[in-house]
MINULUM-251138 format. One record per residue (C-alpha): chain; residue in one letter; y, z, x. Coordinates in steps of 0.05 Angstrom, whole numbers, always signed. Layout:
# residues N
ch aa v w u
A A Y Z X
...
***
This chain:
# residues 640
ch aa v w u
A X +1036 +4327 +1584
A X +1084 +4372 +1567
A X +1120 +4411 +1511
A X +1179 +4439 +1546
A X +1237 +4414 +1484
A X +1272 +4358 +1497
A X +1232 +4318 +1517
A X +1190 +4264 +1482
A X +1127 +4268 +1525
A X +1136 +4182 +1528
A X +1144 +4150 +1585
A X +1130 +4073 +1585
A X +1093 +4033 +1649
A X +1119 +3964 +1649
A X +1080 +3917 +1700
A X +1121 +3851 +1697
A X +1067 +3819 +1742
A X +1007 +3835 +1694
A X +1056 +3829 +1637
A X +1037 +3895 +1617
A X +1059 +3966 +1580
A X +1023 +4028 +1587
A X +1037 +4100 +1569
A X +1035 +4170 +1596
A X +1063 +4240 +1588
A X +1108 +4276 +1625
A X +1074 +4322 +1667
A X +1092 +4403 +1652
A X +1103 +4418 +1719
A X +1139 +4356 +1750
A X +1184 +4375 +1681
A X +1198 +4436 +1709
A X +1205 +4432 +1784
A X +1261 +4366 +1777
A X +1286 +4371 +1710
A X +1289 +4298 +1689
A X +1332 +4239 +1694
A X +1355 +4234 +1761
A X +1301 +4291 +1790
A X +1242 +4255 +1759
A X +1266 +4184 +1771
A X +1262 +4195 +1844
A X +1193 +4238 +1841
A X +1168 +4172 +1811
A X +1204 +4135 +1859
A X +1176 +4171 +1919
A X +1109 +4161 +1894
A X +1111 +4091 +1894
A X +1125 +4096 +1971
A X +1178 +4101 +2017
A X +1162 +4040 +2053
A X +1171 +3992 +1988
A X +1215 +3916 +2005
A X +1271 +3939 +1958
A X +1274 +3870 +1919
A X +1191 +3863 +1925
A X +1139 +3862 +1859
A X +1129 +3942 +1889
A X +1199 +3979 +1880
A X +1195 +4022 +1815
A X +1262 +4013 +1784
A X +1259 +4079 +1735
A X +1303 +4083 +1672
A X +1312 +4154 +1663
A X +1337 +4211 +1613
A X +1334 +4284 +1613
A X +1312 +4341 +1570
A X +1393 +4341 +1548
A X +1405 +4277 +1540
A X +1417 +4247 +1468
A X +1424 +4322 +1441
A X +1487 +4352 +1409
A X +1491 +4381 +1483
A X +1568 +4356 +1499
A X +1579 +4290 +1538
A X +1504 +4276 +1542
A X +1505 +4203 +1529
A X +1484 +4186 +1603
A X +1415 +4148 +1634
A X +1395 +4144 +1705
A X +1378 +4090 +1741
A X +1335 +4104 +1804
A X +1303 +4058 +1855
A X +1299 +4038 +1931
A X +1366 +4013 +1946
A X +1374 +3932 +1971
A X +1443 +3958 +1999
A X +1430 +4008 +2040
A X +1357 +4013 +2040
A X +1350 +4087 +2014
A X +1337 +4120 +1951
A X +1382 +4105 +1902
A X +1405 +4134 +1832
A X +1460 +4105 +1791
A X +1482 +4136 +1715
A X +1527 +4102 +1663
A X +1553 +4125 +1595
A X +1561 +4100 +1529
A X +1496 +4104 +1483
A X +1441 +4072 +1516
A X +1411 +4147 +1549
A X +1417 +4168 +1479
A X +1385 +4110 +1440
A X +1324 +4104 +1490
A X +1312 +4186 +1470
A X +1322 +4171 +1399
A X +1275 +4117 +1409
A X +1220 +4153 +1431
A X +1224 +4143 +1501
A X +1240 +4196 +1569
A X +1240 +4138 +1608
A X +1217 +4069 +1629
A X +1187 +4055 +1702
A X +1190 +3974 +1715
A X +1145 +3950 +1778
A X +1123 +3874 +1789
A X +1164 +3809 +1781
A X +1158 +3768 +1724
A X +1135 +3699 +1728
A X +1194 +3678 +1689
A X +1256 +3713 +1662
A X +1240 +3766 +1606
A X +1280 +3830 +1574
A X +1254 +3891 +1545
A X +1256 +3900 +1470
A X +1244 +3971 +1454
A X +1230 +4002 +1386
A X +1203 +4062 +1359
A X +1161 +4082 +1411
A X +1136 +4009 +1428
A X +1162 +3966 +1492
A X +1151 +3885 +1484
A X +1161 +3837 +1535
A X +1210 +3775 +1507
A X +1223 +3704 +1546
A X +1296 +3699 +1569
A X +1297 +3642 +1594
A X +1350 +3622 +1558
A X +1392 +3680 +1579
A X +1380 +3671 +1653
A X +1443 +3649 +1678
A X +1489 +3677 +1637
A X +1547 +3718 +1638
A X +1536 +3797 +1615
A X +1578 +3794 +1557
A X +1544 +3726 +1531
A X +1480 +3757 +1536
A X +1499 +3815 +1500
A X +1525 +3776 +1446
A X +1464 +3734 +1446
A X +1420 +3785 +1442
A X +1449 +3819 +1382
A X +1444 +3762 +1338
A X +1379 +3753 +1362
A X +1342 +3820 +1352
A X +1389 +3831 +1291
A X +1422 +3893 +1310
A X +1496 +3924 +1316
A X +1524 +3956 +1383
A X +1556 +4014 +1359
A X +1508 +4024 +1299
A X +1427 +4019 +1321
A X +1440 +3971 +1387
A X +1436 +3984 +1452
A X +1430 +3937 +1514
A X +1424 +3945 +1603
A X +1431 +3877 +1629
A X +1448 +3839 +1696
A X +1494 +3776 +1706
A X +1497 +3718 +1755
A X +1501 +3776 +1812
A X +1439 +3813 +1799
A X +1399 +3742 +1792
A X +1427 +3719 +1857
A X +1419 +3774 +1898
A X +1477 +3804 +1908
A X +1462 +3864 +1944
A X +1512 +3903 +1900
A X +1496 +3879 +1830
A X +1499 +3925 +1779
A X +1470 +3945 +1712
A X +1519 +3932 +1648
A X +1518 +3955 +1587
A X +1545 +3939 +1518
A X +1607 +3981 +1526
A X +1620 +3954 +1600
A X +1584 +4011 +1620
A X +1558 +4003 +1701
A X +1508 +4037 +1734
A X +1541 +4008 +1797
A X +1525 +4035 +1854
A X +1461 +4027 +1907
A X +1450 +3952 +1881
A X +1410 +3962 +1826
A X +1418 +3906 +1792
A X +1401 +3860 +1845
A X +1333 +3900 +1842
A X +1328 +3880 +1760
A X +1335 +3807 +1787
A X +1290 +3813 +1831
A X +1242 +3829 +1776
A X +1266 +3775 +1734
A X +1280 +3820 +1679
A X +1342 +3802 +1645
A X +1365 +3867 +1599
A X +1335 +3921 +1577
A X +1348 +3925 +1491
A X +1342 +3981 +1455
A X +1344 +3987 +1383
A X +1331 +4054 +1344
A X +1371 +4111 +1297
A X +1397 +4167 +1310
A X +1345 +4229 +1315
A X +1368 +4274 +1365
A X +1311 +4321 +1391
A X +1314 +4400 +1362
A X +1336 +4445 +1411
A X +1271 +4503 +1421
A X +1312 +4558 +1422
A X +1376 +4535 +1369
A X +1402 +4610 +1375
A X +1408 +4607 +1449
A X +1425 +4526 +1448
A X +1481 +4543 +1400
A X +1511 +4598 +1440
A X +1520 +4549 +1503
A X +1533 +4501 +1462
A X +1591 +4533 +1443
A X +1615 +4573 +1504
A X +1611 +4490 +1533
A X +1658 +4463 +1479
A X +1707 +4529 +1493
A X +1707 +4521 +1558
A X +1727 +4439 +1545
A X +1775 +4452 +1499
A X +1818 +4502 +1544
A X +1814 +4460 +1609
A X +1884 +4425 +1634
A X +1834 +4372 +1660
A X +1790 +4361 +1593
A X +1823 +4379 +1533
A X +1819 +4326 +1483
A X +1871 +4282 +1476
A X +1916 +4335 +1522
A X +1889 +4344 +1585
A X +1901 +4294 +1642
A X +1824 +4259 +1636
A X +1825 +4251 +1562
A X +1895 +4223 +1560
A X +1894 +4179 +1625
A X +1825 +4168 +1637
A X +1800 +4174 +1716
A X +1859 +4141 +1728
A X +1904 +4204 +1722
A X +1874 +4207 +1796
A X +1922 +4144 +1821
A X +1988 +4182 +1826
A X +1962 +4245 +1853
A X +1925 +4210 +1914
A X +1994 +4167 +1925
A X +2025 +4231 +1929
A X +1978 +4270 +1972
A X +1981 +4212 +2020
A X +1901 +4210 +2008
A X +1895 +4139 +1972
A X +1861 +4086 +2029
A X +1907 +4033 +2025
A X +1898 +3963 +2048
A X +1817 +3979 +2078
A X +1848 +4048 +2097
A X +1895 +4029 +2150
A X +1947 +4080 +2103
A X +1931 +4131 +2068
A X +1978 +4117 +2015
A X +2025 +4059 +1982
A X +2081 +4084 +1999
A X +2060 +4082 +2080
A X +2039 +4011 +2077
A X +2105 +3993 +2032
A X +2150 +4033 +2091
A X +2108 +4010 +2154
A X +2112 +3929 +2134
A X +2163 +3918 +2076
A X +2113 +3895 +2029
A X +2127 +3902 +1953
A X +2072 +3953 +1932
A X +2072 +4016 +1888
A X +2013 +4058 +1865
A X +2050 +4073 +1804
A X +2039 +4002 +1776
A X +1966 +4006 +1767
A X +1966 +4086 +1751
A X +1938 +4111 +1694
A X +2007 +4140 +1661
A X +2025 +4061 +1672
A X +1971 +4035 +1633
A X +1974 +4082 +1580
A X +2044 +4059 +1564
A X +2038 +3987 +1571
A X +1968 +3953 +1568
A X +1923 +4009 +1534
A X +1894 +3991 +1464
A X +1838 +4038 +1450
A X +1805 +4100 +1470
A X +1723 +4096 +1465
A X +1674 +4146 +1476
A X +1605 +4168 +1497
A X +1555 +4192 +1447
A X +1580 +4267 +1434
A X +1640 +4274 +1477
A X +1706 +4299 +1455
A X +1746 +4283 +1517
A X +1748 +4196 +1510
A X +1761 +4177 +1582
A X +1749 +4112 +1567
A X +1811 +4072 +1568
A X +1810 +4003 +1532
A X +1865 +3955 +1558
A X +1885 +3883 +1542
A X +1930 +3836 +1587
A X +1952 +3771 +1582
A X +1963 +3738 +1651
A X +1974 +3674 +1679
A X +1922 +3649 +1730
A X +1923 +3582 +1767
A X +1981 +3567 +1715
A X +1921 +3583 +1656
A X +1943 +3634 +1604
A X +1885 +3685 +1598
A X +1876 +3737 +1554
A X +1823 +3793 +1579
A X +1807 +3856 +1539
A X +1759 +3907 +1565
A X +1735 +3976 +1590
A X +1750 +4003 +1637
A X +1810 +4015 +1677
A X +1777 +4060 +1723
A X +1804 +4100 +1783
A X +1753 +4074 +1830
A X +1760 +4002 +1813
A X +1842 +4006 +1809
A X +1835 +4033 +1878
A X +1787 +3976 +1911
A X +1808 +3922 +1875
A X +1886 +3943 +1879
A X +1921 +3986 +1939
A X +1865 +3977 +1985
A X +1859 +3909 +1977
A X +1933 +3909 +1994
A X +1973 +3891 +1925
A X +1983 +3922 +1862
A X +1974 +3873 +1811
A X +1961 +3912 +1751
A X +1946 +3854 +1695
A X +1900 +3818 +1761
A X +1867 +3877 +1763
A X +1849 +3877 +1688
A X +1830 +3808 +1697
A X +1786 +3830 +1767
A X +1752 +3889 +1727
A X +1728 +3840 +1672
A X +1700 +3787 +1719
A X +1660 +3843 +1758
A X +1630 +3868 +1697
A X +1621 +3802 +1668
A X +1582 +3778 +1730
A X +1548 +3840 +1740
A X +1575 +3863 +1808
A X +1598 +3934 +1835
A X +1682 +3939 +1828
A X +1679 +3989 +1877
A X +1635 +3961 +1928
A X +1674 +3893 +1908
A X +1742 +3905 +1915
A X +1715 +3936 +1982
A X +1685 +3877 +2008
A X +1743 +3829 +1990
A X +1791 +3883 +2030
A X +1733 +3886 +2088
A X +1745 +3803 +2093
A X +1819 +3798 +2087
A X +1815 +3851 +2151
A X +1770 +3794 +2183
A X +1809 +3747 +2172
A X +1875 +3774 +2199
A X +1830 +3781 +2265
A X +1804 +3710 +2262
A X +1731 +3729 +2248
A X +1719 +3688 +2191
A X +1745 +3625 +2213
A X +1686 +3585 +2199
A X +1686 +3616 +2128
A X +1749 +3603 +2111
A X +1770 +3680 +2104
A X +1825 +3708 +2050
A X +1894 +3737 +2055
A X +1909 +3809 +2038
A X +1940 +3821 +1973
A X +1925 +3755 +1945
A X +1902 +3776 +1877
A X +1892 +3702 +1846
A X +1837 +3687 +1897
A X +1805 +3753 +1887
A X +1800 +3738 +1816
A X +1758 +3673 +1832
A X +1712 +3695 +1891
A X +1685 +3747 +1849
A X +1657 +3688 +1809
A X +1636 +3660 +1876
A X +1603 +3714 +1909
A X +1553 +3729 +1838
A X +1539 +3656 +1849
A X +1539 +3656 +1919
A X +1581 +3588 +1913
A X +1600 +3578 +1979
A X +1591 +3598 +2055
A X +1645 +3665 +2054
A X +1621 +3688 +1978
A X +1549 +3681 +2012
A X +1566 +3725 +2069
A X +1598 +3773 +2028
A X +1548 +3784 +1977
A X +1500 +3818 +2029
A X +1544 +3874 +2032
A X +1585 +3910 +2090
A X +1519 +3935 +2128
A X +1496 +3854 +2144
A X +1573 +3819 +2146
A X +1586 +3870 +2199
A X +1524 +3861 +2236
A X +1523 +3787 +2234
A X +1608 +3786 +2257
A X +1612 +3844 +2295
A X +1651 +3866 +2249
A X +1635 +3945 +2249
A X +1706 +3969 +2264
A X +1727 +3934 +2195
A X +1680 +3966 +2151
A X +1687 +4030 +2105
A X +1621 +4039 +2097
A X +1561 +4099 +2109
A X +1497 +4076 +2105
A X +1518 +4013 +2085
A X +1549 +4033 +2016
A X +1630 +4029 +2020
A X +1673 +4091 +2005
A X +1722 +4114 +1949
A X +1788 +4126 +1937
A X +1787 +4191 +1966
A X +1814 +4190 +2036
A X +1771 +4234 +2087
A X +1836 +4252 +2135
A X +1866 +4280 +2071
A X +1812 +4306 +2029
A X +1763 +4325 +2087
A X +1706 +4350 +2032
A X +1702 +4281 +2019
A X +1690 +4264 +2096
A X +1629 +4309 +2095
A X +1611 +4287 +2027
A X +1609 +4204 +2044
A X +1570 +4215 +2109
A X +1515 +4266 +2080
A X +1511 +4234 +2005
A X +1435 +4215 +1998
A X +1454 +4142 +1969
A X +1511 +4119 +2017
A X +1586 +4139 +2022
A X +1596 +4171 +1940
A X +1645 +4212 +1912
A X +1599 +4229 +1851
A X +1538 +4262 +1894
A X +1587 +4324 +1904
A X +1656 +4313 +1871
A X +1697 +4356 +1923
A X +1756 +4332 +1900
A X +1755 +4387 +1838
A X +1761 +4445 +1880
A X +1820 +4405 +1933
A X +1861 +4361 +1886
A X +1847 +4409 +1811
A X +1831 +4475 +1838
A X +1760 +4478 +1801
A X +1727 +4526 +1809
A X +1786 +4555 +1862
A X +1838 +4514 +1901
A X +1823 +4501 +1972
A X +1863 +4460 +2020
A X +1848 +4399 +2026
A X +1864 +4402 +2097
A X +1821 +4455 +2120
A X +1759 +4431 +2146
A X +1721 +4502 +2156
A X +1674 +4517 +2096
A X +1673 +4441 +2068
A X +1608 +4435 +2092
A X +1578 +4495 +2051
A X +1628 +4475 +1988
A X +1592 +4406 +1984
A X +1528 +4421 +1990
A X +1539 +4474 +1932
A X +1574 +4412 +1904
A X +1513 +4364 +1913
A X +1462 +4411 +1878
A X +1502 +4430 +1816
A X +1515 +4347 +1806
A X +1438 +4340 +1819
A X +1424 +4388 +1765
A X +1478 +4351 +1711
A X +1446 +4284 +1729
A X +1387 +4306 +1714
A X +1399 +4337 +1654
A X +1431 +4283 +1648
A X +1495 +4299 +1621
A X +1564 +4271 +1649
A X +1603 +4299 +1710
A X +1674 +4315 +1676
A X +1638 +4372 +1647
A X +1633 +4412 +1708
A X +1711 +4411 +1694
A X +1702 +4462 +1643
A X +1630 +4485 +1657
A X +1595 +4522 +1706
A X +1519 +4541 +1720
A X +1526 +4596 +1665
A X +1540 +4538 +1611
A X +1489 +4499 +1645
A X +1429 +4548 +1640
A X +1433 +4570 +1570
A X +1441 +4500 +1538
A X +1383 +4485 +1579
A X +1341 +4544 +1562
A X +1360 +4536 +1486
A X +1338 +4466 +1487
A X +1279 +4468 +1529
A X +1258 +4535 +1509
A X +1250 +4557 +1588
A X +1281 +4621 +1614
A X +1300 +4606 +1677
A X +1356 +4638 +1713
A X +1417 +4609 +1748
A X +1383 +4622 +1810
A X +1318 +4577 +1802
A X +1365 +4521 +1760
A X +1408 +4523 +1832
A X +1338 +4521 +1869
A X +1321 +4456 +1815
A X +1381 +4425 +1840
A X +1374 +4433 +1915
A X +1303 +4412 +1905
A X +1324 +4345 +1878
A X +1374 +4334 +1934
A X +1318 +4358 +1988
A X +1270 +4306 +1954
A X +1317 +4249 +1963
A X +1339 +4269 +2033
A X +1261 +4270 +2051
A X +1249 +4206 +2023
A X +1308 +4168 +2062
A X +1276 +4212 +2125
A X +1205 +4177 +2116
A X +1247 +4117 +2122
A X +1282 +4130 +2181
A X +1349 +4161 +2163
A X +1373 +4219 +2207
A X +1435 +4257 +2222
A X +1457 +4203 +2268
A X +1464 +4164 +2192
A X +1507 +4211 +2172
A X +1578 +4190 +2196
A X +1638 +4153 +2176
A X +1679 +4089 +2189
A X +1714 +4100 +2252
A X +1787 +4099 +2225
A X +1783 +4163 +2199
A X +1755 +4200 +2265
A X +1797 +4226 +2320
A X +1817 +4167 +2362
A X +1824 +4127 +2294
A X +1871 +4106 +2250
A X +1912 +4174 +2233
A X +1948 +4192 +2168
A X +2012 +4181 +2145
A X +2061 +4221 +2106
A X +2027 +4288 +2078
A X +1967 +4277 +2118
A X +2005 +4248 +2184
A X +1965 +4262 +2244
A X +1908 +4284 +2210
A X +1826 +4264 +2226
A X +1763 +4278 +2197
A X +1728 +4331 +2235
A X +1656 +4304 +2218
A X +1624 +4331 +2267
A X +1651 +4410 +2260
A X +1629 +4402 +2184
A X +1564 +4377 +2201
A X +1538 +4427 +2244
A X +1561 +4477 +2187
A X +1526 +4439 +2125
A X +1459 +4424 +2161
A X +1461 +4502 +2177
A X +1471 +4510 +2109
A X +1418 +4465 +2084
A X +1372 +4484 +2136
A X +1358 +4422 +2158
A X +1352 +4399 +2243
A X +1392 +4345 +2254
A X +1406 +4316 +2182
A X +1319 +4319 +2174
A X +1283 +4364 +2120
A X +1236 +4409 +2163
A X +1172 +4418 +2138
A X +1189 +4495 +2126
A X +1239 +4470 +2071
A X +1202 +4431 +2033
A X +1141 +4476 +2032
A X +1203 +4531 +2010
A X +1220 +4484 +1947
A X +1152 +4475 +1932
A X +1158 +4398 +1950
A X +1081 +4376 +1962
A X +1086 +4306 +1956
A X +1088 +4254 +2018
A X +1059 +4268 +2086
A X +1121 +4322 +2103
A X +1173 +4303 +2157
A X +1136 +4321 +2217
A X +1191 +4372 +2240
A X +1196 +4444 +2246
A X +1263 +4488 +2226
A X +1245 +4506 +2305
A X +1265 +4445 +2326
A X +1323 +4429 +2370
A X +1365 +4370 +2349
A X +1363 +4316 +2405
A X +1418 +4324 +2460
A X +1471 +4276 +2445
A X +1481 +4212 +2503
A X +1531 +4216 +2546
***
């Protein structure tokens, strides 16, 4: 057990198989050596095995907070989600806002590890301290947003007041290899598949009901002080400041005009790095600024919702009316993200920005990754051009009203083409030859961050421990924003250093677990003495860094016991010399993967993308059988 503050020493064992709930304690030191959240959700992941089928009765799928989360700490409203990925078959952690990492805290709980498959379809119901298995049967099948509405009639609760609820749709209960986790707010914890892993299990939502009783911090002098040197810090930033810096006012999707203008936005499955190249090269009517966030803002926007204790309100509520298949419908929802604008939009070769509204609200309806999505769709219109989905039927690039149905299709798997594509970039381009047409790395597709612009991002996708991510070290702050110093975005020397400092400092804010956009404002300094004042710990920035690179190291071993090495660390071919170059700013330019690699893995210490055994015993990491390989070691020579 442990009494570091924070936590709340409750951790629930849910056996869906034996339809059973135990509980357990943190333990002290696992507390201290990965934080929580993220850092203990793969501990207890890695214990369960390496070798687990991702969608069998044996994959732990670990609902996580941290010591931070659900606090008065600033934007601390987030949960992890950790499990063996069905997408790309590695370790897997995937966060969303709103209130449910607050009202599991508040309802006793530091986390909830799921393992087995129920016999029939069942949700969580979770209450002061207690967990109780419910039938939902007569949920299975539904859409997310009728199940949430179900739900809170039936457990007489209010989202927004005492209600909480993580659910799947159609594409988590079919299989789709990147279904997601919703919640109430159309929240995702999108990424890695994870939802597809809750179907697996036949659990249909997790619901949480409970009031607000934020945790004490230990130490409220020392809380206080970073507390407020956090908020400061928030306040001043250009990027954060409520309702006047570029996030708060525009949401992620400030982003959309500043990739079209650094010529780093992949456009139509990355052929272009930008609108305006695509628009010049074949005459098409496309713009970036349609689906930007200044343009939504001004025309479709209609509220501006927020995580438990944040200030800045990225969240940016929109409602269109658009005509589909000569239907008027009328769509509100969250959220009009970057990511999704980008993958359902410009690389999917149109900018439809009401479609796009309407595209947003399907996936998250169904259940299904926009980014990963949007990807997919722009992976088969590529196919098709090339004839390599005749016998599926195939799509047409830009066509917006089909995209809007087939991401029905593929969470039902209706048909032969929404089938295929529902397995995800890895298997379509395995079972079509179809390599050369997917922007994937480890089987997990890319985001709107172009590599031959941005090249952080290049090293970043290829060596992120869950598949190609922007969020596992957001390089993009120091290239596009200048946080914590500008750097070109150009330059490929010293990238491979910056994102692995990157990578730790996110894996110590998911693990807090506290959101992203604050490392906007704050630094390490902020981070250690909220920490300390909350958990009562005096650890330095040094050993919270150390925390940090101990998580990533733990994940990286884990995808090394199953078979992931440095030759898994690359990136789609069009953005490597002898590619695809880019246009515009970034004409002529490649990703020089290989140059960054040989600087990050000196960096990390690692031989050849592998944790030697030297590293881990350095971190203290004692768990596992070790990776078998020295720091000695010479990567193997390359074939000729």
């Amino acid at each position: 057990m442990t009494d570091i503050g924070g936590f709340q020493d409750h951790v629930a064992r849910i056996d869906l198989s034996e339809e059973s709930v135990g509980y357990e304690p943190i333990d002290d030191e696992d507390a201290e050596k990965y934080i929580g959240a993220r850092g203990l959700g793969v501990k207890y992941v890695f214990e369960q095995g390496p070798d687990v089928d991702p969608l069998g009765p044996d994959n732990l799928l670990a609902f996580m907070n941290g010591p931070l989360s659900g606090t008065q700490t600033t934007m601390s409203g987030r949960i992890a989600v950790c499990t063996k990925s069905p997408l790309t078959g590695t370790v897997t952690d995937s966060h969303h806002g709103g209130w449910s990492g607050a009202r599991l805290k508040w309802a006793g709980f530091d986390g909830l590890l799921v393992e087995g498959e129920a016999d029939e379809p069942v949700y969580a119901y979770i209450e002061d301290g207690e967990v109780e298995l419910r039938d939902a049967s007569h949920l299975w099948g539904e859409g997310f947003h009728d199940t949430r509405d179900a739900i809170e009639e039936e457990v007489e609760g209010a989202y927004g007041k005492n209600l909480s609820i993580m659910g799947i749709g159609p594409g988590g209960e079919n299989g789709v290899k990147y279904a997601c986790i919703m919640n109430e707010d159309d929240r995702a914890s999108g990424r890695g598949g994870t939802g597809c892993v809750m179907g697996s299990k036949n659990l249909k939502a997790i619901v949480i009901k409970s009031g607000t009783k934020m945790p004490k911090p230990a130490d409220k002098e020392t809380f206080m002080e970073g507390h407020q040197q956090a908020m400061q810090a928030i306040q001043e930033s250009e990027v954060t400041a409520p309702n006047e810096g570029g996030l708060s006012m525009y949401g992620t999707n400030v982003l959309m005009n500043i990739g079209e203008e650094m010529d780093g936005l992949p456009t139509k499955n990355g052929r272009y790095t930008s609108t305006e190249s695509m628009r010049d090269a074949e005459g098409v009517d496309i713009d970036a600024e349609r689906v930007s966030g200044e343009n939504v803002r001004e025309n479709i926007l209609v509220d501006e919702p927020t995580c438990h204790s944040c200030p800045v309100a990225c969240k940016k509520e929109v409602e269109v009316t658009a005509m589909h298949k000569g239907e008027e419908m009328n769509v509100r929802t969250e959220s009009y993200e970057y990511e999704s604008a980008y993958a359902l939009g410009p690389n999917s070769g149109h900018t439809e920005r009401d479609d796009i509204a309407l595209m947003i609200d399907r996936c998250n309806d169904m259940g299904v990754d926009t980014i990963d999505t949007g990807n997919m769709l722009a992976m088969a219109m590529e196919m098709t051009e090339e004839g390599k989905l005749e016998d599926e039927g195939g799509l047409d690039w830009g066509d917006s009203e089909t995209m809007i149905e087939m991401i029905e299709r593929i969470a039902h798997r209706e048909d032969d083409l929404a089938d295929l594509l529902a397995e995800g970039p890895k298997r379509v381009a395995d079972r079509k030859d179809a390599e050369e047409n997917s922007l994937a790395v480890k089987g997990q597709t890319i985001a709107a961050y172009d590599p031959r612009c941005m090249k952080g991002m290049g090293i970043g996708y290829a060596t992120s421990n869950r598949g190609a991510c922007h969020l596992r070290g957001y390089t993009p702050a120091a290239e596009i924003l200048g946080i914590p110093e500008k750097v070109d975005p150009y330059e490929y020397e010293g990238k491979g250093e910056l994102t692995a400092q990157f990578q730790d400092l996110h894996a110590i804010s998911d693990s807090f677990d506290i959101c992203k956009f604050n490392a906007f404002a704050e630094g390490i300094e902020e981070y250690v003495t909220q920490y300390n004042g909350m958990t009562g710990r005096d650890v330095t920035e040094d050993e919270l860094l150390q925390a940090g690179e101990r998580v990533y190291n733990l994940e990286r071993y884990y995808n090394n016991l199953v078979g992931f090495d440095g030759s898994d660390d690359s990136l789609p071919e069009r953005f490597l010399e002898d590619g695809i170059p880019g246009q515009g700013a970034s004409e002529g330019e490649y990703c020089e993967l290989e140059e960054m690699k040989d600087e990050y893995y000196d960096h990390r210490g690692w031989v050849d993308g592998v944790v030697p055994d030297e590293k881990l015993d350095e971190l203290g990491i004692d768990i596992g059988p070790g990776t078998g390989v020295s720091a000695g070691d010479s990567p193997a020579p390359a074939d000729d």
